[in-house]
N, C-alpha and C positions, 0 to 999 in steps of 0.2 A: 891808582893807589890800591893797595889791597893787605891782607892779613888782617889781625883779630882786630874788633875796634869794640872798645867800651867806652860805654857815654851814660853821664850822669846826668840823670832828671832832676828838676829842681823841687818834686814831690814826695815827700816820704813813703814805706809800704803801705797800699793803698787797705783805707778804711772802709767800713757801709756811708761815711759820706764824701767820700773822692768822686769825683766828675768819672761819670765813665769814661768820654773822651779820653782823662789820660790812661786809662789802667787798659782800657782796648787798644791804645797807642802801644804801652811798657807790652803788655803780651803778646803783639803782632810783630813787634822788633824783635825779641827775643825769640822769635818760629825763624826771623832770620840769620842761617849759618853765617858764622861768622862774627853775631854780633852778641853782645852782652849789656846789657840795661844794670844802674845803680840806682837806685831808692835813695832820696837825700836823706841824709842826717849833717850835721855839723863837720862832726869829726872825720866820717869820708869825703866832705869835701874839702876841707883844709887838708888832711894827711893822706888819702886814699890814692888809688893812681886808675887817672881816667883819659881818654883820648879829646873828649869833646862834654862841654856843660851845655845841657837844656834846659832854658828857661823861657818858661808861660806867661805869668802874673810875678814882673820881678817887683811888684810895691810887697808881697809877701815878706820878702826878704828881709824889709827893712820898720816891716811894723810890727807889733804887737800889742799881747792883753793889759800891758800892765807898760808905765815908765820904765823904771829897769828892766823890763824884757827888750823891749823897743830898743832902746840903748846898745844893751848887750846884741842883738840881734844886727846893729848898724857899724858896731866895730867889728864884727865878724863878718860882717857883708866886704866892708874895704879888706880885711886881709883876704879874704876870699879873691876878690879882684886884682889883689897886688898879686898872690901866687898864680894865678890865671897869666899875667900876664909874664912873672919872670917863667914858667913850666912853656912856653907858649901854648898856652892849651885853650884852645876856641870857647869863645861865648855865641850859641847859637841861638837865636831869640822866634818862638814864634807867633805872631803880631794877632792876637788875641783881639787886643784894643786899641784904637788908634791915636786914645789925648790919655793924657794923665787922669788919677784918680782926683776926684774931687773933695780939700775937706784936709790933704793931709797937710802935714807941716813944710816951711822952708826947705827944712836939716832932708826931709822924706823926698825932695822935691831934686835937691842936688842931687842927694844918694840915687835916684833914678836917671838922671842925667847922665851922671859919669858911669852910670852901667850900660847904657847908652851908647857913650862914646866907643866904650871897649866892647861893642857889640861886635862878630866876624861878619855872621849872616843871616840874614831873616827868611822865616819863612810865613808864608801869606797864604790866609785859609779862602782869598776871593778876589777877582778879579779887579775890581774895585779899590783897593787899599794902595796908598800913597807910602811913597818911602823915600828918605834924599837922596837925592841924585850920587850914582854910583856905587850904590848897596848894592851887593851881592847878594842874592836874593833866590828863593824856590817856590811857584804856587803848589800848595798840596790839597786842595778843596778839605775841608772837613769831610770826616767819614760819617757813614750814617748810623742807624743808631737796631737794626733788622734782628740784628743776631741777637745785638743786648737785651733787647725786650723778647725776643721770642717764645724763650719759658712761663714768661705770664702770663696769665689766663684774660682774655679782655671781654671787656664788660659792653653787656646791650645798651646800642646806642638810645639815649632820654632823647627823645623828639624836643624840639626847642631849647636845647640847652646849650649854654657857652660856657665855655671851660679855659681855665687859665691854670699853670702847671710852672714850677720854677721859685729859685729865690726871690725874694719882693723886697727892691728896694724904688726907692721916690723914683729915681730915673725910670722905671717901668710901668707908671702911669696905672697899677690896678686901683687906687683912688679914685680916679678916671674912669677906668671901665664899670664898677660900680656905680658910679653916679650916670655913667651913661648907660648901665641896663634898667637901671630905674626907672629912669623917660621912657626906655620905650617897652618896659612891662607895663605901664600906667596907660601905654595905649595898646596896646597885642598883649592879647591874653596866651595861657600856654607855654608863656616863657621861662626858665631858669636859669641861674649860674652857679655855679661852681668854683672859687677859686681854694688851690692848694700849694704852700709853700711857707717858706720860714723866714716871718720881718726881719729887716736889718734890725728896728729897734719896736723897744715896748711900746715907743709912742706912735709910732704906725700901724702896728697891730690895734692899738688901740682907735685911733684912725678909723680904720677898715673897718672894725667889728661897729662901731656907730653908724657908720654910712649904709652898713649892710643889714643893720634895723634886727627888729623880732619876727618878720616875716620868716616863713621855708619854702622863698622862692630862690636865696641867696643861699647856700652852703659855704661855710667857711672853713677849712683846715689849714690853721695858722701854726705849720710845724716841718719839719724838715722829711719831705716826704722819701717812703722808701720806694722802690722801684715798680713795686707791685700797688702801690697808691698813682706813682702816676699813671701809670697804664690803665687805670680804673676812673682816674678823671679824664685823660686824655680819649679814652675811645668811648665812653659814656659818652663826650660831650657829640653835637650835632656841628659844632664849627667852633676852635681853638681858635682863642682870641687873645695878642699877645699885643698891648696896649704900650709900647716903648715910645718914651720921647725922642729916644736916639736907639738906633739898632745900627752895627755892624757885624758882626758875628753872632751869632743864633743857634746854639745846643737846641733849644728849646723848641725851635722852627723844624730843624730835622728830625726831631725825637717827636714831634706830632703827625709829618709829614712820614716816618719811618713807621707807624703805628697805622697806616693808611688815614690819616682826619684832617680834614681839609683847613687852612689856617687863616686867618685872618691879622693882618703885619702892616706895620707904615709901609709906605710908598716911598721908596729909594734905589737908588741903581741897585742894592745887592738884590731886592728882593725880586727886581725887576727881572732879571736874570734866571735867579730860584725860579720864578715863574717857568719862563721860557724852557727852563731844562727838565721840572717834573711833568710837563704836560699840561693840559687847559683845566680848571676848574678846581685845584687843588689851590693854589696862592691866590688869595684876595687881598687887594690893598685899601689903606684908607689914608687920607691926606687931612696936615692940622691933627687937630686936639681930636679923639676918638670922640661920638657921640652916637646918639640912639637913632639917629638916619644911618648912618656907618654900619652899625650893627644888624639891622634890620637889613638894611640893601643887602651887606654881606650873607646872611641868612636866606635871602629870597635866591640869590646867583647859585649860593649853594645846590639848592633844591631843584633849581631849574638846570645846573649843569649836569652835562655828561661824560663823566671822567672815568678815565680809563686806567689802568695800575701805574700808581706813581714811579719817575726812571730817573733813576740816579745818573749822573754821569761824574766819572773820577771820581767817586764815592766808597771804592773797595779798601778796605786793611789792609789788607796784601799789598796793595798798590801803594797806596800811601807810608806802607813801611819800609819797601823797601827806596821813595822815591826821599826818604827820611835820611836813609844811610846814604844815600848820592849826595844830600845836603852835608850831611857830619860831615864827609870825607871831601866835597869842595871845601868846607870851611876848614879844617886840618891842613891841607892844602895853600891854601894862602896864608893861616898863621905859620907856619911851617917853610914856606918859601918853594915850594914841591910843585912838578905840574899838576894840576888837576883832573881829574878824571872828568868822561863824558857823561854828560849830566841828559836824561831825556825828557822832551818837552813835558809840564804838569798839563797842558791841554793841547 
C-alpha cells in the first residue's frame, strides 16, 4: 500500500503539559514523507478526513471535569465510532495500559468496551503485554527520552539521595516510599529524598506533606513539573526510586534511565528485560511492598556497581515512526479489505 496517509492522534496541539512521548511521536511522523499527523479536536474528528485514528488513553475520551462535559464528551465518543466505522476508517490503539481505569462509572466502563471492540490494531510498547487471541498487532518499544532532555542543564549528583519524578497517584505507592525512607534515614545517616510531581488529589498531597514531617531531609514539590525540574531531580538524585504497586509501561523508567540515573522498580517480567537490555547496574528491582531494606540494599549495589553507558535497543524515533506507518497502513488494510503491506519484525 502506498500514497499520502493522514492519521489522526487522539491528543490535541500539544501543551508544556503533553507527555513528550506523544509530541516526539506527532514530530517524528511528520519527518516521515508521505505522512501527515492531525491534532484532535472534535470537530476534525467527526467532519475532518483522516486515513487512520490513534488512540493512547481512550478513558479520555469519555470522561471529564464536569457531568455535562462527561456527557457531552460520551455522545460524541459513539458518534465518533459509528462514523469510524460507516468511513471504514481504522481504530488503531496503542496498549499503554493493560486493565481498565480504576473508579470510573458503568456508562465509562461500556463506552471503553465497545471501543474496544471496534479496535483494528494494537500496538505494544513490550514484550510482555497480552492481547486476544487473533489481534493484529505491532511491538514498537517505547522510545527513549535523549534528545528530549538534552538542552537541560543537569544538576550535581547529592550523594545519598533518592529521587522520585512523575504524576502521583495511590497506584504509585510515593506514600510508601516515604514511609520507607523514614526507616532507613533513622538508621543511615546522610540520607535524602526528593519527590516531584502533581497529586491526583488535595487529599494525597495532603497525605504526603504529613508523612514527609518538618524535617529538610524530605524535599517535596507537589506540582506539575516542567521539564527542566525533572532533569534537576532526576540527575540530582543518587538512585531514582519509582515505588509502583503495578508497573507495566514506564515513561518515567526511561526518562531516568535516558538522563544516565540508575533506577530502582518493582520486580516483573517487563523490568526484568529493561534490565537485560540497558546493561548491568542500571535497573534494580525490589519485590512486595517497597521498604527501608529495599532502599538501602538498592543504594549499596548502586555504589558498588560498574556500569557502563546505558544501550538502548529499538529505542530510536526514526525507527519507531516509521515502524508506526507499517502499523496504520496494515490496519487500513484490513479495514479496507486490501492486501497488506510487509511489515518488519519490531525485534
Amino acid at each position: 500500500m502506498s500514497g499520502h496517509l493522514t492519521v489522526l492522534q487522539q491528543f490535541p496541539v500539544p501543551r508544556p503539559t503533553t507527555n513528550p512521548y506523544l509530541v516526539m511521536l506527532a514530530d517524528h511522523l511528520r519527518a516521515v514523507p508521505g505522512v501527515s499527523v492531525q491534532n484532535f479536536s472534535w470537530r476534525g474528528a467527526l467532519l475532518g478526513r483522516y486515513d487512520a485514528f490513534h488512540i493512547h488513553w481512550p478513558e479520555i475520551l469519555v470522561s471529564g471535569h464536569t457531568p455535562l462535559k462527561q456527557f457531552l464528551r460520551q455522545c460524541l465518543t459513539v458518534l465518533l465510532v459509528i462514523r469510524l466505522a460507516i468511513t471504514r476508517t481504522p481504530i488503531v490503539r496503542t496498549v499503554h495500559n493493560v486493565e481498565l481505569p480504576q473508579g470510573i462509572s458503568r456508562v465509562e466502563v461500556a463506552l471503553l468496551r465497545f471501543i474496544d471492540r471496534r479496535t483494528d490494531f494494537r500496538i505494544t510498547l513490550n514484550e510482555t503485554t497480552t492481547l486476544p487471541e487473533n489481534q493484529p498487532s505491532l511491538l514498537i518499544p517505547h522510545g527513549h527520552y535523549r534528545e528530549w532532555f538534552a538542552r537541560h542543564p543537569r544538576a550535581a549528583q547529592q550523594d545519598g539521595r533518592f529521587g522520585y519524578f512523575g504524576l502521583i497517584r495511590r497506584y504509585k505507592g510515593v506514600e510508601t516510599l516515604i514511609e520507607a525512607f523514614r526507616s532507613a534515614a533513622a538508621t543511615t545517616r546522610g540520607l535524602s529524598l526528593r519527590v516531584g510531581g502533581k497529586p491526583s488529589t488535595t487529599e494525597l498531597a495532603d497525605t504526603l506533606t504529613a508523612l514527609a514531617g518538618e524535617g529538610d531531609d524530605v524535599l517535596l514539590d507537589l506540582h506539575f513539573l516542567g521539564d527542566d525540574e525533572l532533569v534537576d531531580i532526576a540527575t540530582s538524585s543518587e538512585l531514582v526510586v519509582l515505588p509502583y504497586r503495578f508497573m507495566h509501561n514506564s515513561g518515567s523508567t526511561l526518562a531516568a534511565l535516558s538522563l544516565d540515573r540508575p533506577v530502582l522498580v518493582p520486580d516483573n517480567a517487563v523490568n526484568r528485560l529493561l534490565e537485560a537490555e540497558v546493561g548491568p547496574g542500571w535497573v534494580h528491582r525490589f519485590s512486595g511492598e517497597l521498604d527501608a531494606e529495599a532502599l538501602l540494599s538498592a543504594m549499596e549495589h548502586v555504589r558498588a556497581s560498574a556500569r557502563g553507558p546505558v544501550t538502548f535497543i529499538d529505542r530510536d524515533w526514526d525507527l519507531g515512526a516509521a515502524r508506526h506507518v507499517e502499523a496504520y497502513r496494515r490496519a487500513i488494510a484490513a479495514r479496507r479489505g486490501t492486501p497488506a503491506p510487509t511489515v518488519g519484525a519490531a525485534r
